[in-house]
C-alpha positions, -999 to 999 in steps of 0.1 A, spaced: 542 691 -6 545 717 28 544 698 59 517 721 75 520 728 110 493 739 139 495 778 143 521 780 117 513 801 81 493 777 56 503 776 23 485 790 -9 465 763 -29 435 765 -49 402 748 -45 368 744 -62 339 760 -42 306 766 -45 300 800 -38 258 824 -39 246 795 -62 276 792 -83 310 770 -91 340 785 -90 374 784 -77 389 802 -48 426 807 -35 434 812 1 456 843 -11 425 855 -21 421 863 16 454 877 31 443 901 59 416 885 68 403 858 93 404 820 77 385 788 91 398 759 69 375 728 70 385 696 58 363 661 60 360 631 37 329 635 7 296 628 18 282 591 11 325 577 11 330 549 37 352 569 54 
């Protein structure tokens, strides 16, 4: 696994999303160009 560092380049991966009323799957290379805001918190309803 990448050790990911603040302001450094993120690494690819792929993710479900849910995307105009749909699932699917999206990869941040998907995006190269463009402006990112990666968002990360625990499921809803977890006792975390």
């Amino acid at each position: 696994m990448s050790e990911v560092k603040v302001g450094a380049k993120a690494p690819d991966f792929v993710a479900p999303a849910y995307y105009q009323g749909d699932f699917t799957s999206v990869k941040l290379a998907d995006f190269k160009g463009k402006w990112v805001l990666l968002c990360f918190y625990p499921g809803d309803f977890t006792f975390v």
